[in-house]
C-alpha positions in Angstrom: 0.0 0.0 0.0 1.9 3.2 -1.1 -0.5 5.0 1.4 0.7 3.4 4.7 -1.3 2.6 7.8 -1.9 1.4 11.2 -3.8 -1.7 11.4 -4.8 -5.0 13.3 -2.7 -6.3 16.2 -1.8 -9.8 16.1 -2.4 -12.5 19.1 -0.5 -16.1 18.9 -1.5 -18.3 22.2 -0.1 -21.6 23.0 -1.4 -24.2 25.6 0.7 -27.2 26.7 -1.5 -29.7 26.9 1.1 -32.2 28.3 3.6 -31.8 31.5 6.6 -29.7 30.9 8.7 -32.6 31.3 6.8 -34.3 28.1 8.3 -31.7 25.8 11.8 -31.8 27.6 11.9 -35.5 26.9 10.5 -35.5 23.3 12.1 -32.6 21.8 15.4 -32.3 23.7 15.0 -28.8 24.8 13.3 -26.5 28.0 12.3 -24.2 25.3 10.2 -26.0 22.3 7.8 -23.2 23.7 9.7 -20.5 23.5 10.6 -21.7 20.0 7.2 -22.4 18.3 6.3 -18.8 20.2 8.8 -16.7 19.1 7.7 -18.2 15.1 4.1 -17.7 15.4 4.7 -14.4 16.4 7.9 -13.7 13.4 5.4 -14.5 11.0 2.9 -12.0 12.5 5.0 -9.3 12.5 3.5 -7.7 9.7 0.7 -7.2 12.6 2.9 -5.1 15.3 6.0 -2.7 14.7 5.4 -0.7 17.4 5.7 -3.1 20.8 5.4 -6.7 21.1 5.0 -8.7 24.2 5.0 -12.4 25.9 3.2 -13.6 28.9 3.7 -17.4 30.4 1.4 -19.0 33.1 3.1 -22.3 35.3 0.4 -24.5 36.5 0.0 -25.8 39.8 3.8 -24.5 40.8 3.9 -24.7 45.2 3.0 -21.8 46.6 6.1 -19.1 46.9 7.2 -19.9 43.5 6.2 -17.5 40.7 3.9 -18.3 38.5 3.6 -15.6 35.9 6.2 -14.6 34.0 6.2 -11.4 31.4 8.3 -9.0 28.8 7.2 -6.0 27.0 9.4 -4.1 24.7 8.9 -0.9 22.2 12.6 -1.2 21.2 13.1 -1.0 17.1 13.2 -5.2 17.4 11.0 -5.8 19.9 10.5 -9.4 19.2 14.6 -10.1 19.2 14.5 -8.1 22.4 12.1 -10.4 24.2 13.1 -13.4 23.4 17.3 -12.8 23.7 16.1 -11.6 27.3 14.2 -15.0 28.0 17.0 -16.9 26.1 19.5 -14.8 28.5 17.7 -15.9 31.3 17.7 -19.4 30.7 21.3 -18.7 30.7 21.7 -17.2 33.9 19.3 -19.5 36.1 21.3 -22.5 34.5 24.9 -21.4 34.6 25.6 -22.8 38.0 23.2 -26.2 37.6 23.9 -27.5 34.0 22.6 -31.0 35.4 18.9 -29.5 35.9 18.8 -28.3 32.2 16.2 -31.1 31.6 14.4 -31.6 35.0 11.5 -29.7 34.2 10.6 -29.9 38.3 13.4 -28.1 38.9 13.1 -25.9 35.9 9.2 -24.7 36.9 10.6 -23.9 40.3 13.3 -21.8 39.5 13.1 -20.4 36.5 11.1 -17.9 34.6 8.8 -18.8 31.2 8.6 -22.5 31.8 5.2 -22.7 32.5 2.2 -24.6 30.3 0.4 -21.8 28.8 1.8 -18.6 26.6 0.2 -15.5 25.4 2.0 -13.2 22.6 1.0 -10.1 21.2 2.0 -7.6 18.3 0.8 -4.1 18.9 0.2 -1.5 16.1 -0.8 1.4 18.3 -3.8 3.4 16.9 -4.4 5.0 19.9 -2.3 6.2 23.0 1.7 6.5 22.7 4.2 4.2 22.3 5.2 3.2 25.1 5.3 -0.1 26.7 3.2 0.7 29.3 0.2 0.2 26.2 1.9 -2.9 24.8 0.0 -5.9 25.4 -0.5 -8.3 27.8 -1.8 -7.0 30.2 -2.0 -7.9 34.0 -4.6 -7.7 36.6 -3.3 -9.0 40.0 -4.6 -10.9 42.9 -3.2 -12.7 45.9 -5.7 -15.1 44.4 -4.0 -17.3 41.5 -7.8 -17.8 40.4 -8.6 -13.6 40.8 -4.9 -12.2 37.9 -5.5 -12.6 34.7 -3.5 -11.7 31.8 -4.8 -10.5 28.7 -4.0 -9.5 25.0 -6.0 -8.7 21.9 -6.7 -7.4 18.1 -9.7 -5.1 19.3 -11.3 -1.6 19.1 -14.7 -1.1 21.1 -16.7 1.9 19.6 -18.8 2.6 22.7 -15.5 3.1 25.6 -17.8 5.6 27.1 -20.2 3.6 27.9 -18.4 0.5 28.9 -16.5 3.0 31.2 -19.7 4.6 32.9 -20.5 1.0 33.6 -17.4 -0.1 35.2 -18.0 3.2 37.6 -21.5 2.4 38.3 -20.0 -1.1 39.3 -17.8 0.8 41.8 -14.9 0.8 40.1 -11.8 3.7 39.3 -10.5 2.7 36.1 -7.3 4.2 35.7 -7.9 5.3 31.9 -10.6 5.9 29.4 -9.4 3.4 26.9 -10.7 0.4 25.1 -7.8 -1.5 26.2 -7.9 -0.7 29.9 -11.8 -0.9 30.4 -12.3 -4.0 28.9 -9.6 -5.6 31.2 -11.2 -4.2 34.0 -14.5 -5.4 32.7 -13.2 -8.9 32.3 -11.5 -8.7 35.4 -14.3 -7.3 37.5 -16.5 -10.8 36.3 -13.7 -13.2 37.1 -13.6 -11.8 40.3 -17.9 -12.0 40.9 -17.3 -15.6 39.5 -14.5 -16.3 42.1 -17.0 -15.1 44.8 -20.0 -17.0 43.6 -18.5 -20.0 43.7 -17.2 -19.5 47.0 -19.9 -18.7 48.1 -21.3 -22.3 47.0 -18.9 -24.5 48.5 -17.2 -22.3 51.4 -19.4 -24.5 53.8 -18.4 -27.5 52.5 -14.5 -27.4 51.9 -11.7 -25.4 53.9 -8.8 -23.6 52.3 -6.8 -24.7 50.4 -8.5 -26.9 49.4 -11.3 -24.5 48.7 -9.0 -22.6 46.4 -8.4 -25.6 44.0 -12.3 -26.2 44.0 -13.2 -22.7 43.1 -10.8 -23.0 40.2 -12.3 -26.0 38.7 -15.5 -25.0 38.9 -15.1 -21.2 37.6 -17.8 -20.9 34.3 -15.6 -19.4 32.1 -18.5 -19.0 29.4 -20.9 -17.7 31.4 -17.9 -14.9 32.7 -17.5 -14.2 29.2 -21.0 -13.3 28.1 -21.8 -11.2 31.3 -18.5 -9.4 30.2 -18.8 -8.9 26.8 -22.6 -8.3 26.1 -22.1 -5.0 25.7 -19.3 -4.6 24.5 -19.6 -2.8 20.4 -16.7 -3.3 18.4 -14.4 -6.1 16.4 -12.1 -8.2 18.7 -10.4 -11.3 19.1 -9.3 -11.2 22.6 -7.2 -13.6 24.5 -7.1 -14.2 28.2 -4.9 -16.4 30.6 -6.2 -16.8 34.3 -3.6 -17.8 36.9 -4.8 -21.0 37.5 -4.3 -21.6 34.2 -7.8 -21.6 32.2 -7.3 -19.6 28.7 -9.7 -18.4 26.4 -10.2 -16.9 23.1 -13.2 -14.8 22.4 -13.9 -13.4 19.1 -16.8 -10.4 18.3 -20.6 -11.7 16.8 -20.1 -10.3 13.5 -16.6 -11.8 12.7 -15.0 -8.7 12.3 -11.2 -9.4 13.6 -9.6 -12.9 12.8 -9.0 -15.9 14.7 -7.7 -19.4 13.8 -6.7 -22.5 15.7 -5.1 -25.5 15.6 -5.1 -28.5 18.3 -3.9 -32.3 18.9 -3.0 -34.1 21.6 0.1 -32.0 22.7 -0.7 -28.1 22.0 -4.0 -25.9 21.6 -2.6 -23.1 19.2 -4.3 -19.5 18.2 -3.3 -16.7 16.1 -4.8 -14.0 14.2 -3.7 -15.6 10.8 -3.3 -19.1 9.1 0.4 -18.8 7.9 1.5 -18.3 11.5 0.4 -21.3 13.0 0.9 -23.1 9.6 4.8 -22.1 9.6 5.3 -22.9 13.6 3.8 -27.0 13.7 3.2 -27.7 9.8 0.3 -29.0 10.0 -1.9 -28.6 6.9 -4.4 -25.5 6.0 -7.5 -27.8 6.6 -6.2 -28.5 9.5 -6.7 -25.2 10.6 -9.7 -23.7 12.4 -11.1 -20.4 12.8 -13.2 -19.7 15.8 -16.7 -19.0 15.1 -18.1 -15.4 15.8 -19.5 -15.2 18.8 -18.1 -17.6 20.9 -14.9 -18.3 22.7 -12.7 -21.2 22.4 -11.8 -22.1 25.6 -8.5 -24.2 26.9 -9.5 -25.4 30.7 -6.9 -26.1 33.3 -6.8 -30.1 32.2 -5.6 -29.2 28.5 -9.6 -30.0 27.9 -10.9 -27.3 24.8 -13.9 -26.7 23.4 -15.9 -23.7 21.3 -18.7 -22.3 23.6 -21.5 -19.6 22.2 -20.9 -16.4 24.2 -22.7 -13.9 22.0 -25.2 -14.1 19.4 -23.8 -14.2 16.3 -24.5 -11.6 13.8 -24.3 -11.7 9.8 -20.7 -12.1 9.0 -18.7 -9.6 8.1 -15.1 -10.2 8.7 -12.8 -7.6 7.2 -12.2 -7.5 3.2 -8.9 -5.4 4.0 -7.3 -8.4 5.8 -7.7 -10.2 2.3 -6.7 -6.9 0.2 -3.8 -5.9 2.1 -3.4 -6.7 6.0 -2.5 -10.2 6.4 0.3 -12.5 4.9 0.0 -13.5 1.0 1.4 -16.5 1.9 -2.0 -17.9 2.9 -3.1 -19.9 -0.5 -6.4 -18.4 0.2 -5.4 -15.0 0.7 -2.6 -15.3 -2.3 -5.7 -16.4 -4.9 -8.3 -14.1 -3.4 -5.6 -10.8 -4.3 -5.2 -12.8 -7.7 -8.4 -12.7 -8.3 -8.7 -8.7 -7.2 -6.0 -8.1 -9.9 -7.8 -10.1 -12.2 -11.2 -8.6 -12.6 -9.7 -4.9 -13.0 -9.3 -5.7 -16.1 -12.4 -4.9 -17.8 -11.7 -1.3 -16.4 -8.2 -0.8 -17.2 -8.6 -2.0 -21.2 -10.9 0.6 -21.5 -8.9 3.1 -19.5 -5.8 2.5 -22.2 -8.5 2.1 -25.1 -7.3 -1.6 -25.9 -4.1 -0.1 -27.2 -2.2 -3.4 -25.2 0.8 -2.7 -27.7 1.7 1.2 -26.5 1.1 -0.2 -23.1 3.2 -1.7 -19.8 1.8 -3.0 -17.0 3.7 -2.7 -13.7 3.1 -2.2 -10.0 3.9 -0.4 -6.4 5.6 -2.7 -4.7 5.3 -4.4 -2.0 1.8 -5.8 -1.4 0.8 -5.0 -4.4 2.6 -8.0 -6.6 0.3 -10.5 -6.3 -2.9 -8.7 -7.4 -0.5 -7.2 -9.9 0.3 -11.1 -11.3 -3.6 -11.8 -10.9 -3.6 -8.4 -13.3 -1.0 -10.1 -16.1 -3.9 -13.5 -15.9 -6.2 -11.6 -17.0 -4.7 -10.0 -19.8 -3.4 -13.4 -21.0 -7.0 -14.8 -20.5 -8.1 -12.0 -22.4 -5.7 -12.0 -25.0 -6.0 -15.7 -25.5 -10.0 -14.9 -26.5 -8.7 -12.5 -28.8 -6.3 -15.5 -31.0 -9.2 -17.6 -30.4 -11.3 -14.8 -32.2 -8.7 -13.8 -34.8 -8.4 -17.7 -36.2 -11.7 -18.4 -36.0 -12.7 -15.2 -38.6 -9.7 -16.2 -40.9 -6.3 -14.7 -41.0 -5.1 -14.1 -44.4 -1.4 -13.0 -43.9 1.6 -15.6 -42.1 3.0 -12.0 -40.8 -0.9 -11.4 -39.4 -1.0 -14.5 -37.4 2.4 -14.9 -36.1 1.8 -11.2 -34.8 -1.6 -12.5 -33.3 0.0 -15.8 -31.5 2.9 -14.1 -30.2 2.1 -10.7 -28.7 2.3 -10.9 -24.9 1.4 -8.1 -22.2 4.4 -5.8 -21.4 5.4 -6.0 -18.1 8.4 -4.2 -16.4 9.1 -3.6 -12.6 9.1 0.5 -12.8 8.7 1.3 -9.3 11.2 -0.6 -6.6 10.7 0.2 -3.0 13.7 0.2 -0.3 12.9 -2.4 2.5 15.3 -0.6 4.8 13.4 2.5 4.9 10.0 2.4 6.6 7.9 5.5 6.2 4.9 3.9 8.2 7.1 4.5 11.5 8.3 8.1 10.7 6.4 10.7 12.0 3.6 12.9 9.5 5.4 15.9 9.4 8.4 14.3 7.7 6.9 11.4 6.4 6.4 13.0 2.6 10.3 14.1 2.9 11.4 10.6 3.5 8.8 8.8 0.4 11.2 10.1 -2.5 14.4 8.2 -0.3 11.5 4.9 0.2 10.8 4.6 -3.9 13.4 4.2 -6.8 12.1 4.0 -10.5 13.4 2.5 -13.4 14.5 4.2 -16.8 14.9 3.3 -20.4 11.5 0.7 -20.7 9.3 3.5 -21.5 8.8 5.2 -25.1 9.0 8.3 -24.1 5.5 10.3 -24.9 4.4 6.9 -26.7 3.8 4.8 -23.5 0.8 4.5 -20.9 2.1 3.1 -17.8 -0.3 0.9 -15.7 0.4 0.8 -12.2 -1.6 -1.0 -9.5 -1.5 -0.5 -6.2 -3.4 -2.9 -3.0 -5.6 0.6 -2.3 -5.3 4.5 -2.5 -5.9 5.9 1.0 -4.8 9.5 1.3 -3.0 9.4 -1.9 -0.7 11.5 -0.7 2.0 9.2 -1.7 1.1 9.0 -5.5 1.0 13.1 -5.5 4.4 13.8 -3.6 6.5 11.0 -5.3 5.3 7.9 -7.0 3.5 9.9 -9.7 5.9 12.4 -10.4 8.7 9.5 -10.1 6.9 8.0 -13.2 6.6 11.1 -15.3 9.9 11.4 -15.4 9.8 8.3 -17.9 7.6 10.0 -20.2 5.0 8.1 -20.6 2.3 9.2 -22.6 -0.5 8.5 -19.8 -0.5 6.8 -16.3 -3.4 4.8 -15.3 -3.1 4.3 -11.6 -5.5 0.8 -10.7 -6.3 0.0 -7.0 -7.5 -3.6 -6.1 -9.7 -1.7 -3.4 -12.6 0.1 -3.9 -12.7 4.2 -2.9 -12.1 4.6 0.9 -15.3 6.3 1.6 -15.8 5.7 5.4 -13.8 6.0 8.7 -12.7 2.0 10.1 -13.7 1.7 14.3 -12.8 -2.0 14.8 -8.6 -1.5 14.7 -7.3 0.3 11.9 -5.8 3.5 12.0 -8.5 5.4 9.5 -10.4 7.5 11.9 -10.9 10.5 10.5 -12.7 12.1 7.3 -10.6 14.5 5.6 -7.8 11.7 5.3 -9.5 10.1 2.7 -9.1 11.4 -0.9 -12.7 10.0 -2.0 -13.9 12.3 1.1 -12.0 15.2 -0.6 -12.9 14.9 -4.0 -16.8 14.7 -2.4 -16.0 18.3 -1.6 -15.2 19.9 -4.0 -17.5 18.2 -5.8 -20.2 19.3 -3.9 -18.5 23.0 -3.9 -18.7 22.9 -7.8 -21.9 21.4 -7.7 -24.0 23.9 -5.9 -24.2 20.9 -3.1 -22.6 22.3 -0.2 -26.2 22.7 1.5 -25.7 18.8 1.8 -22.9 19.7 4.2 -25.1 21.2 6.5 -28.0 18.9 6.6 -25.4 16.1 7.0 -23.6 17.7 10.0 -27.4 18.7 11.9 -28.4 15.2 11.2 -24.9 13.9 12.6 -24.8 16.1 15.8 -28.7 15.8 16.8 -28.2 11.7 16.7 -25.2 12.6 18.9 -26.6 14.7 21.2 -29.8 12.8 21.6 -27.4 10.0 22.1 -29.6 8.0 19.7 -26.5 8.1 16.7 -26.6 4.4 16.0 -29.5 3.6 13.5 -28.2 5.8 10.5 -25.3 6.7 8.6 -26.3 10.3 7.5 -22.3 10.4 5.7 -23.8 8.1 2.8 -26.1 10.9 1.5 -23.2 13.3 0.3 -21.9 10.3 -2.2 -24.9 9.8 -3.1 -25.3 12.6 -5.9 -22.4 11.1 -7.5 -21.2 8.4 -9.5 -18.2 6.2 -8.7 -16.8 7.4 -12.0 -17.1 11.1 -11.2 -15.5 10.7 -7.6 -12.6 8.6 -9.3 -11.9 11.5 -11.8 -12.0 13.8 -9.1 -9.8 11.8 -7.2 -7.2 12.2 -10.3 -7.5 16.2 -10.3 -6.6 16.0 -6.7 -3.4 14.0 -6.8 -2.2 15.1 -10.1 1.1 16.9 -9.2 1.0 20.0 -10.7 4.1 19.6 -12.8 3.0 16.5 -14.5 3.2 16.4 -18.0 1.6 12.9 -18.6 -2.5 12.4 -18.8 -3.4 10.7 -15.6 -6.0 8.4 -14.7 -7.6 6.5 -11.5 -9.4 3.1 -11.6 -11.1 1.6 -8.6 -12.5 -2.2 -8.0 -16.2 -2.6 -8.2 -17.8 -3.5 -4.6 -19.4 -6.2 -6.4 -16.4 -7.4 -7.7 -14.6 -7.5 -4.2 -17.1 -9.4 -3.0 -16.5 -11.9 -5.8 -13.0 -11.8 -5.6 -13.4 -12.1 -1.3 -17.1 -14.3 -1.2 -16.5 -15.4 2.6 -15.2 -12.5 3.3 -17.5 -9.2 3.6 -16.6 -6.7 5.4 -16.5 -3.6 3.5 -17.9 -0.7 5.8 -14.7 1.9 4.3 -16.1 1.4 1.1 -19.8 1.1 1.4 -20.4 2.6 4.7 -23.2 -0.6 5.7 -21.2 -0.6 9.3 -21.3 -4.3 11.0 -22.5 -3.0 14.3 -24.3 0.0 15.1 -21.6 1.5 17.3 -19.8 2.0 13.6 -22.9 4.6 12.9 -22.3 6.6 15.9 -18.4 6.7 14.9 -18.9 7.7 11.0 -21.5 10.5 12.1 -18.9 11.8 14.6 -16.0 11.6 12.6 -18.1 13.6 10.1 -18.9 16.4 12.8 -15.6 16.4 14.4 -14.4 17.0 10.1 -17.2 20.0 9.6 -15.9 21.3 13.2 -12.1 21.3 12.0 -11.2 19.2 15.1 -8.5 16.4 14.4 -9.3 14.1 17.2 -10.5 10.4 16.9 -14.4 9.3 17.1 -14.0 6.7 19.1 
């Protein structure tokens, strides 16, 4: 994506199902955890450069012995920085008894991140600062193994407001007004009612400790979960360890965030994405679960797993920009699904270059972009083959004729190449356009100069900002006679809520070409009726039912906003014609069929806290304020 963004965390959970001594024995190492961790979490990295952090729960250890172990880093490699530090202690707890490095007693008893169940987490902060104070997991404490609990997550909550009056009618004084810290404390708050209902039951009829093991195997985790999370509005796929050693995953009615897991006889395995678990155990994709929306897949103290319904589930709408851009390409799904993208652009871009396929190159903005890109080159072949098939079928009188017909192929050069050392996604917006023209390189000499139109495609066009301050201008100095500029994505029309970083209005070019389309038009009136609508809903705290946003596209066609999206990122010293093609909703949900999220592009939000977020963002845009809507 030239037009870089925060997204998605990522969550990778591991559960020993066995006794530590089981791995030591069978796999020759203390840390086959640590191991298969620290690669689930590599090949979700894509999901967190901002912090990363690791959590690890010992079961049943005598009391005096600790039980939870946990690092957190925001250093530049956070992941090498967490796992040389538990490597380094390993090091240091064993450097004086070399004959305990496989007497896993031993080991849970005196050493740190050798316990049964592990939590990681990938943050990519889209809201508070980078510190790792906000890197997940997070702990909530108690003297009471069965009261901490440690949790991590891929979440946003479009209602904190509300979830945090609740927690203060409960009694409570939440330390901050985030998603991240009221839904702990919501969680947490439950676990510890559960804890006191079931002591309650059976305080008559056992005595401590024993009492303390009872109220831990009979703890209902599911029924915890619901009276935690029914009102909670938002995507999530949320992971939670308690100290006694119970995990679960719960994951949002509509779908919105993913989850997948894995299990056999020795490990229960979750992550956000396929590939991870996939590259960690190599097991085979159909192996390979995803939790259902709605419920929570649950690990119990025993190893013993199951999916319970938490929540009832809604229509499924798990996000389209996971498939487009977010997660891995590795996944065989994903990789055909952003074939397929590439693929049925091409209707638009022949007509866009007027069929001309000899005067024309076909290239891409690297990275993510490649693989719709070879999608792209399959349809032109697909097409082109139609074309012979045409040609020999109505008779072709001239040798030179055919052999020109059967051996034409697309042209295809790499124009644009993009440095992998330099990572404008981390550097701040004020100098984020300076460093673009040292991120992108182009390359000369493959274009007839004034003869040429260039085809680029890109994964989607957010800002655009990119395009305008280097990419285009980059290509114009090739000469090409036109530049059609193809994104896999439909316009981004709509602010996200549920974890990416696309809060607010006037980021989005689509949003800016509305305006001035509306300014030309004679429309702006729609400005105002939009922002009344928006800020009575608000103020009548009733903002949920309707997206009042939808009405100011609705005067226009997708064509006209795409042209207008051109005049707006056209440098002004560009000498080529320049033109913008968009993917079809329709087509995206052809290309993504189990897969429909699309609430950026259509505005048809998945829950109805996403109304009250796209009519705020909208007011806080007309109001000139910068700050988030949720």
């Amino acid at each position: 994506m030239s037009d870089a963004i925060k997204h998605e965390c990522g969550i990778a959970l591991i559960r020993l199902r066995k006794p530590y001594q089981y791995y030591i024995d069978k796999y020759e190492t203390p840390l086959y955890a640590v191991h298969k961790l620290s690669v689930m979490m590599e090949k979700q990295v894509n999901r967190g450069q901002d912090g990363a952090g690791v959590a690890n729960i010992k079961i049943d250890v005598p009391p005096g012995k600790r039980y939870i172990s946990r690092y957190r880093s925001v250093e530049p490699q956070p992941l090498t920085d967490i796992f040389s530090k538990i490597h380094k202690k390993f090091r240091k707890g064993l450097k004086n008894h070399r004959d305990r490095s496989h007497d896993g007693k031993w080991l849970q008893e005196n050493l740190a991140f050798t316990g049964e169940v592990w939590l990681g987490h990938l943050r990519y902060g889209t809201h508070g600062s980078n510190e790792v104070e906000n890197c997940h997991p997070m702990l909530r404490q108690s003297n009471w193994r069965s009261r901490n609990l440690v949790m991590a997550g891929n979440f946003n909550m479009t209602n904190v407001d509300e979830l945090f009056g609740k927690l203060v009618s409960l009694g409570q004084h939440p330390k901050e007004k985030v998603d991240t810290v009221t839904v702990m404390e919501k969680i947490g708050h439950f676990l510890d009612e559960e804890n006191q209902r079931v002591f309650e039951r059976f305080k008559g009829i056992y005595e401590n400790p024993t009492l303390s093991d009872v109220i831990e195997e009979n703890i209902d985790l599911p029924r915890l979960l619901y009276r935690s999370c029914r009102d909670f509005d938002g995507g999530y796929a949320m992971c939670g360890l308690t100290g006694y050693g119970a995990s679960f995953v719960i994951r949002d009615p509509a779908g919105i965030r993913p989850a997948f897991y894995y299990a056999d006889d020795e490990v229960v395995v979750v992550a956000s994405e396929k590939q991870a678990i996939k590259a960690a155990f190599n097991v085979d994709y159909n192996q390979i679960q995803e939790i259902t929306p709605g419920s929570a897949l649950i690990v119990d103290k025993n190893g013993e797993y199951n999916e319970f319904p938490i929540l009832p589930q809604l229509e499924k709408r798990s996000c389209s920009f996971e498939r487009i851009y977010f997660s891995r390409g590795t996944d065989p799904d994903i990789y055909n699904e952003r074939k397929q993208l590439g693929k049925l652009l091409i209707p638009q871009i022949l007509k866009e270059v007027n069929y001309d396929l000899e005067n024309t190159i076909f290239s891409y903005i690297p990275n993510t972009a490649e693989t719709a890109f070879l999608g792209m080159i399959e349809g032109l072949e697909e097409y082109l083959a139609k074309k012979r098939k045409q040609a020999i079928m109505e008779g072709i009188l001239f040798e030179a004729d055919l052999e020109k017909v059967l051996s034409f192929r697309p042209r295809i050069e790499k124009l644009v190449t993009k440095d992998v050392k330099s990572r404008t996604f981390i550097t701040a917006d004020a100098l984020r356009d300076d460093m673009v023209s040292s991120v992108y390189d182009t390359t000369f000499e493959v274009v007839r100069k004034n003869i040429d139109t260039v085809v680029i495609i890109d994964d989607s066009i957010v800002r655009g900002t990119t395009l305008e301050k280097s990419i285009l201008t980059m290509l114009d100095r090739l000469s090409p006679k036109k530049i059609v500029v193809a994104s896999s994505a439909p316009q981004i029309r709509f602010p996200d809520c549920y974890g990416i970083d696309m809060s607010k209005m006037k980021d989005f070019v689509a949003f800016r070409a509305v305006l001035k389309l509306l300014e030309e038009r004679d429309l702006e009136y729609l400005l105002e009726d939009t922002y009344m609508h928006s800020v009575t809903s608000i103020a009548t705290k009733n903002p949920y039912h309707t997206n009042f946003v939808k009405a100011l596209y609705e005067p226009f066609t997708d064509q006209e906003i795409s042209n207008k999206i051109a005049e707006i990122i056209r440098p002004k010293d560009l000498n080529a014609e320049l033109s913008v093609v968009f993917q079809t909703v329709d087509n995206l949900h052809k290309a993504c069929p189990q897969h429909l999220g699309d609430w950026y592009f259509t505005g048809n939000y998945p829950t109805l806290g996403g109304n009250k977020v796209v009519n705020k963002a909208f007011a806080n845009s007309h109001e000139g304020k910068l700050e988030r809507a949720y």
